[in-house]
C-alpha positions in Angstrom: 0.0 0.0 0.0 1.6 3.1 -1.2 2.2 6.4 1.7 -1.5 7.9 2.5 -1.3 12.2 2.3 -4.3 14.2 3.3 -4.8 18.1 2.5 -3.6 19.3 6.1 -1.8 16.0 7.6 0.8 13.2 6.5 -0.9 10.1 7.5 2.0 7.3 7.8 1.7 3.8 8.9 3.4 4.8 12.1 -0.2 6.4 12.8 2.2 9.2 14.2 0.0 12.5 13.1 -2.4 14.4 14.6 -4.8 17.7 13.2 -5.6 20.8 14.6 -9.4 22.1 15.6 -10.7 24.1 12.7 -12.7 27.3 13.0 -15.6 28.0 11.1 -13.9 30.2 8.5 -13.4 29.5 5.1 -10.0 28.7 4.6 -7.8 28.0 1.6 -8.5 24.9 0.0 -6.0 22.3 -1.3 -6.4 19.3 -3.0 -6.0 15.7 -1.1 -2.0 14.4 -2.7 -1.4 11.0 -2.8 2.5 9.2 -3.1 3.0 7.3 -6.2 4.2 3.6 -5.3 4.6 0.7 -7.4 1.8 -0.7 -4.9 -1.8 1.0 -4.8 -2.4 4.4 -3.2 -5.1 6.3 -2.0 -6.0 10.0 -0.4 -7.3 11.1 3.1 -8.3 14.0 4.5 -9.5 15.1 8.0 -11.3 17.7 9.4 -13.1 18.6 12.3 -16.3 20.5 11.1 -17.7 22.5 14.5 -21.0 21.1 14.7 -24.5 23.3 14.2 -25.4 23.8 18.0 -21.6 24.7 18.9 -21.0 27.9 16.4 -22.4 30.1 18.5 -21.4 33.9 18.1 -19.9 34.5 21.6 -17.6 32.3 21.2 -16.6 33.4 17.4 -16.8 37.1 17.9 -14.5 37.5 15.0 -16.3 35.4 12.4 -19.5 37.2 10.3 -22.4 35.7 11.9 -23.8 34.5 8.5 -21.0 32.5 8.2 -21.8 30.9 11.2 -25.2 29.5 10.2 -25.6 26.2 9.6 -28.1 26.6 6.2 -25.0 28.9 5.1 -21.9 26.5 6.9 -22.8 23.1 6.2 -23.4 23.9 2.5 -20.0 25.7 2.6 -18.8 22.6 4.3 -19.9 20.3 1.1 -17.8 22.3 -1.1 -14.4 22.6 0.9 -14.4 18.6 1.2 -15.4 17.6 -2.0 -12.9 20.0 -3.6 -10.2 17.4 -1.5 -10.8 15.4 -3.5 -10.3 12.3 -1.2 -10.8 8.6 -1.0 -11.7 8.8 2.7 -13.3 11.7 5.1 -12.9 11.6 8.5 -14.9 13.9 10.1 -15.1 15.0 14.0 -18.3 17.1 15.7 -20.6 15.7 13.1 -24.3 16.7 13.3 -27.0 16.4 10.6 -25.4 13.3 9.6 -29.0 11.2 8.9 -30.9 14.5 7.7 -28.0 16.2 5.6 -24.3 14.7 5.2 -25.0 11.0 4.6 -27.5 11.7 1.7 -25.5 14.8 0.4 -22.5 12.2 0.3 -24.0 9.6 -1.4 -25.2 11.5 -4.1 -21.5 12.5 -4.5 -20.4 8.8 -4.5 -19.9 8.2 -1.2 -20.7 5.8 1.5 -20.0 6.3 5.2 -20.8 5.3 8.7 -21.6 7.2 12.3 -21.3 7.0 15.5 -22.7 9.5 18.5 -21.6 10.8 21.7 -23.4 9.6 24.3 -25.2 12.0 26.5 -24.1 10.5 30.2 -22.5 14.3 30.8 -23.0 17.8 31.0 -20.2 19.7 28.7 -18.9 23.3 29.0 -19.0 23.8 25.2 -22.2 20.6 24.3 -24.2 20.8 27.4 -25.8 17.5 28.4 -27.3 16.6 25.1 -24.9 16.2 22.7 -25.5 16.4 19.0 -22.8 15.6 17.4 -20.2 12.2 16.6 -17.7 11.0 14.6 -17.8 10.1 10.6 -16.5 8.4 8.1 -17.0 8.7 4.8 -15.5 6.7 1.2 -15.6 6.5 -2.2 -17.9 3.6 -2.9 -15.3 3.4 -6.6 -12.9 2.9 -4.3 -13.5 1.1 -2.0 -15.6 -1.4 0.3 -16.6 -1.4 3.6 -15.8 -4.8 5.5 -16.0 -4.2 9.5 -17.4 -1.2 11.8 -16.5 -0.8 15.5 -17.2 1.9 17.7 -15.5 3.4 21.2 -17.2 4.8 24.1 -14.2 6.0 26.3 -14.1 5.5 29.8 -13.7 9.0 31.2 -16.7 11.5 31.9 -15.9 13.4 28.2 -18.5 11.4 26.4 -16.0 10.6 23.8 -16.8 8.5 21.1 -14.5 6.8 18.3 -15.1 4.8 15.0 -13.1 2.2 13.9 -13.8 1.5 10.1 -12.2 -1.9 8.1 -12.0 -0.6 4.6 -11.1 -3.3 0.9 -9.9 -1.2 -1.6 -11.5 -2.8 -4.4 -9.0 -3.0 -6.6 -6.1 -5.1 -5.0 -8.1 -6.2 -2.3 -5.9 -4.2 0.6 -7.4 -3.9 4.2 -7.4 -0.4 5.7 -8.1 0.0 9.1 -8.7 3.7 10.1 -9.4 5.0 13.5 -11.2 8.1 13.9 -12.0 10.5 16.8 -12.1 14.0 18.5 -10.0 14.0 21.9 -11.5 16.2 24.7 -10.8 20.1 23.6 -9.2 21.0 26.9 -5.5 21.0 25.7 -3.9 21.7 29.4 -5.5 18.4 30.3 -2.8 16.3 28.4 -3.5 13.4 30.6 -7.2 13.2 30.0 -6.3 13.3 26.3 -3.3 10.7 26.5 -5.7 8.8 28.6 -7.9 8.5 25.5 -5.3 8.1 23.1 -4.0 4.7 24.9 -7.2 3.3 24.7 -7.8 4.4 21.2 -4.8 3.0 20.1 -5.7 -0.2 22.5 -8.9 -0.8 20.5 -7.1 -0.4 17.2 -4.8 -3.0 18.1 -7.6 -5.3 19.4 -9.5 -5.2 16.5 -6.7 -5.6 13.9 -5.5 -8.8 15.9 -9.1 -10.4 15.6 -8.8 -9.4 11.7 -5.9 -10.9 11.4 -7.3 -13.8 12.9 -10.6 -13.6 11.1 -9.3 -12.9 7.5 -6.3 -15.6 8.2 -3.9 -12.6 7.7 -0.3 -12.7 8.4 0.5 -9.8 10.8 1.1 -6.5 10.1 -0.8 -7.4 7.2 -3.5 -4.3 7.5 -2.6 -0.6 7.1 -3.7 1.2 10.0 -4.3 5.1 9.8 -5.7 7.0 13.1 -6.9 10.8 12.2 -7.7 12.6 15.0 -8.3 16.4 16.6 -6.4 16.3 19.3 -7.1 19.9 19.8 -3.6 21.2 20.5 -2.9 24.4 18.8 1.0 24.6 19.0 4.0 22.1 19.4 2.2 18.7 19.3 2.2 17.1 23.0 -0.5 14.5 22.0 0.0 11.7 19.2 3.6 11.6 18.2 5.6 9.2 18.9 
């Protein structure tokens, strides 16, 4: 399997990268890269999109408020990612996924799968209710979906993670990617390192019991964890 590049992030089989949040600006766009190998390749992009009850104006004072709507945003939104150009979306602080992005997607060619955050606590920024997940989305050209897991971490942060087995269709290569959205407050490092072992923990778990399933040798799948680890300068979370 050839070196997997997204528009923002290098995604290496070390599953050594993280992302940044992103504000609800409209930001230059660039198109997903992908290395050449003599093996296949494909393109990934991540991006956490600030879901439609969490814009709110006094907390973005120096955005436009029509930008901020989510009629306006989530349209806006369509256009950024599709213009990547990618294989595979992963997408953190996902709303409107039944009523809005999973149609809208398929009629671009994608399919995709979701997972919620549970409600078990109240949030500074979500409240109690929360409205939002984790998503994955891929080009159905490209590729097949074989096995979906989701994570509930064990912390009060109601934290969720997907874990998506994906064939490309074409050589018949297992990609396992790992999802999620570590808890925003970046001077907790040990709440978000907390999550982080047992993200990678469940990624390990479930490629062993592919292996076993599949009857692959090991190291056999490519894993690839895109996260927003919500740490704005010098990386302290998810390099190795």
């Amino acid at each position: 399997m050839g070196v997997v590049r997204s528009a923002a992030q290098h995604f290496h089989r070390s599953m050594s990268n993280m992302s940044t949040p992103v504000m609800p600006i409209v930001p230059s766009i660039v198109k997903a890269a992908v290395h050449p190998s003599a093996a296949s390749s494909f393109s990934i992009a991540q991006l956490n999109i600030l879901a439609s009850n969490l814009a709110k104006p006094d907390r973005f004072p120096y955005v436009q408020p029509t930008v901020l709507e989510w009629t306006t945003r989530k349209e806006i939104l369509v256009r950024q990612l599709t213009s990547l150009q990618a294989d595979v979306l992963c997408l953190e602080e996902l709303s409107d996924y039944w009523t809005y992005f999973r149609p809208t997607f398929l009629e671009l060619g994608y399919d995709s799968v979701y997972v919620k955050r549970p409600s078990g606590h109240v949030s500074e920024w979500s409240g109690q209710k929360k409205l939002d997940g984790c998503g994955l989305f891929f080009r159905q050209s490209k590729f097949s979906l074989k096995e979906v897991e989701s994570v509930n971490f064990s912390d009060e942060h109601d934290r969720v993670a997907l874990l998506v087995l994906l064939e490309e269709i074409a050589t018949s290569e297992l990609v396992l990617v790992g999802t999620t959205h570590l808890w925003w407050n970046s001077a907790k490092v040990d709440h978000q390192l907390k999550q982080l072992i047992e993200l990678n923990r469940e990624m390990n778990d479930m490629a062993d019991a592919i292996h076993a399933k599949y009857r692959l040798p090991a190291g056999h799948t490519v894993p690839v964890r895109c996260h927003d680890c919500t740490q704005r300068d010098e990386p302290r979370v998810g390099a190795n």
